[in-house]
Structure formats: C-alpha cells, structure tokens
C-alpha positions, 0 to 999 in steps of 0.5 A: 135259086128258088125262093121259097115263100110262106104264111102263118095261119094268121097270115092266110086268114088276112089274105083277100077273099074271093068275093074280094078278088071279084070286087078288085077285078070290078072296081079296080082297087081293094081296101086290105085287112090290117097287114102291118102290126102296130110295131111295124107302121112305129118302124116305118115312122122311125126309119123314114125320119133316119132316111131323112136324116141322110141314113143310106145302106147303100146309093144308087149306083147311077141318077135316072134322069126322072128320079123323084128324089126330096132333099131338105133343099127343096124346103117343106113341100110334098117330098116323094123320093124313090128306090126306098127299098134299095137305099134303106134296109130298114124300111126294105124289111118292112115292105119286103114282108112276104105276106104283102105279096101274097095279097097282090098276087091273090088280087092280080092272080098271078103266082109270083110278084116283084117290086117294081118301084117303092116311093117314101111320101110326105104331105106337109100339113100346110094348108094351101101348098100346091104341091099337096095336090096329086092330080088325076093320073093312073100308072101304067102311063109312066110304065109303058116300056112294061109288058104287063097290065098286071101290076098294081100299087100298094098305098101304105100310110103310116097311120090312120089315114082319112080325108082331111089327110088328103087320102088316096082316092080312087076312081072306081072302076076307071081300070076297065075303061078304054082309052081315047086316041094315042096321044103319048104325051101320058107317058110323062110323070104328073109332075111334068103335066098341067093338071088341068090338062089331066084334069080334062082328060079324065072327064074326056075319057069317062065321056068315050066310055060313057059313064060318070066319074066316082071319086071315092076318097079311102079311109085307110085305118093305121097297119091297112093298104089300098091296092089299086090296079095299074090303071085305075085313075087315081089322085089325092086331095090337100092335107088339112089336118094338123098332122103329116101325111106319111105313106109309102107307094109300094109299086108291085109287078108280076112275074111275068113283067118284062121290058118292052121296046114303046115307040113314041111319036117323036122316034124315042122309045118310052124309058122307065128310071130302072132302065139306067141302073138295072143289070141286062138280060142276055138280050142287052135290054134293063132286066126288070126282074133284076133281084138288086133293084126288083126283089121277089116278095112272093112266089107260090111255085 
C-alpha cells in the first residue's frame, strides 16, 4: 500500500527554508515556525494527564529490557516513558500530523520519514532534583544497531518553553565532529552513565576537534519544535520555575534506516527497545520499518 501525504497552503509556507536547511546541515539543530495550534498543544496537556492516569489504547505486547517507562511509584521525579505514540491514540494523532514529517524530511533531506521512538517527558518544578538534569548525550549512541545517520529528534514542549524551564540546549555544530577512539561503553542510555563521565567526554571530544564548546539553551515559543540532528551533543538544565516542564521527545528515522548488526567489545551485539517488539523482516532481524511501532509521518514519492 502506498501512502499518500499532503499539505495545505498554510502548511508548505511553514516548511523549513533553504537558508533553514543550510543552518541544520551547519549547526546541526533548527528552531521551527509555530507547527502546532493552540488546540493542539491544549490536547497534548490534556491527553498526556489521562495517559498518566492510566489511559492505554493498547499495551505493549512485550517489556524491552530498557524501557523508560514512569509510574506513580516512582514518586515526583523527571518522568520519561516511551513508545507514547503506540500506548495512546490520543497523542498518537498529534504527533502522527503529516506536516511534521514534512519539516524533517526537508531538514535530513530525504523523502520519507518514520518514527522511530516517541518519549512523554515531565520535569517536576522542584528545585534541586537530580534527576531534572539531562547530561550531555547525542542520540545516535543509543541507536547503534541503525544503519542511518539521518535521523534527528523533534523536541516538542507543550507550552513556551525558556531557560528557567530547563529547555533543550544544544551544542551548536557538535553534529560535524569526529569522534575520539571506540570506547562502546556510549551505547548506554544517560541514565546508566555518571554524568561526570560524559561531562568529560564532551570537553574530550570538542578538545580532538579542536573547538570550543557552545552551549545554546533554545527558547521554544508554545506550538514550535526544535529538531536536532542524531548527533548533535545535547542536554538540559533544572527547572526553576514554578511550573512542569511538559515535552514530548519525537525521535524520527528516514526511510532508508534499517537494522544492522553492531558488535561491542564485549561479543554482544548493540540492541535497541524495538528489537524485542517489533515484527521481522524476511531475514529474521527487527524490522524497523515496521508500521505498528514505526508508522510513516511523511513520504513524497
């Protein structure tokens, strides 16, 4: 079956520049026009409160063994909890809106893009929680078992979204650096790492290239995203407002992305969440084009 994909006029006059594309291929990020109506980011609000009230369309039919995944057990800290767009048709139909594939395709320039992961994200206004603090990461670590280096993220905050609320901040144009040695330890998750260490290994790697470290903190007005390339280093700061800090990390891959086998030092092989729920491709290996768990948001055929 082939999808068919299209915007409205209004639409396309959103859609990213080309002096836009020349800034994301140098800067490896890129701020968007306003892509989400009030009414929409509203239904974000109000659909991620029913998730967390246990609202579920549908359950995952197995638990990755990495799962990010917040219950009211785990009290008032940073809540992350994947595989949103599967568990909840409500926010499914937001961030399945074909317009913001259509801006991620226009920035990876590719003709198709998929999700890849979505995360609901929840900073607690509590001034000093650790676990506010996102340390200095870039994904396509965490996605060695893809073949691309296409895919990039959408960062989608419910509301304005400046500093105080401990906004994404990039490092600009960490996307074009190279990286030092073949330590694979970076295919774990943050959240398993001291963040001392990747504290370290950002200054270590800006040292091999030979730059300085720009870290821009992006004020993100309500209904706008910030796309970020998959390797661009990034993180965030506490929140020190008076307010929750509501976002949705929308992780996007082209069409071209497939599984491939990445062998670690220690004889396993690099795994990603999807590899324990997706369907297979004729080859016996996770299909990560798998339309369940990875839906189209835009193709230009």
């Amino acid at each position: 079956m082939t999808l068919e994909f299209k915007l409205s006029e209004e639409e396309i006059e959103l859609l990213p520049s080309d002096q836009d594309v020349a800034f994301y291929a140098e800067h490896g990020w890129y701020l968007s026009k306003k892509l989400l109506t009030d009414d929409e980011t509203d239904e974000l609000v109000n659909a991620s409160e029913r998730y967390y009230a246990g609202e579920r369309d549908r359950n995952l039919p197995a638990r990755p063994p990495k799962l990010a995944y917040w219950d009211p057990s785990k009290g008032d800290v940073q809540r992350h909890n994947d595989y949103v767009h599967y568990e909840h048709d409500g926010l499914a139909k937001i961030l399945r809106k074909p317009l913001i594939g259509a801006v991620a395709a226009r920035l990876a320039q590719v003709d198709e893009i998929r999700i890849f992961q979505s995360t609901l994200i929840y900073k607690p206004p509590i001034k000093g929680e650790p676990s506010n603090i996102v340390p200095w990461h870039f994904d396509k670590h965490y996605w060695s078992s893809s073949s691309s280096d296409r895919m990039l993220t959408a960062f989608i905050p419910f509301h304005d979204c400046p500093p105080e609320m401990g906004t994404i901040t990039m490092v600009d144009g960490s996307h074009r650096w190279q990286e030092i040695g073949s330590d694979d330890t970076v295919v774990r998750h943050f959240a398993e790492r001291d963040r001392s260490q990747l504290d370290q290994m950002l200054v270590e790697n800006a040292e091999f290239n030979g730059v300085e470290v720009v870290k821009l903190p992006i004020t993100i007005p309500r209904g706008h995203m910030n796309f970020h390339h998959c390797r661009t280093y990034h993180g965030s700061g506490a929140n020190v407002s008076d307010r929750p800090r509501r976002a949705i990390s929308l992780h996007l891959q082209d069409g071209g992305n497939s599984y491939r086998q990445f062998p670690l030092s220690d004889g396993t092989l690099a795994a990603y969440n999807h590899d324990a729920v997706v369907r297979r491709t004729p080859d016996g290996l996770p299909d990560y084009a798998d339309p369940d768990f990875c839906p189209t948001l835009w193709a230009d055929r």
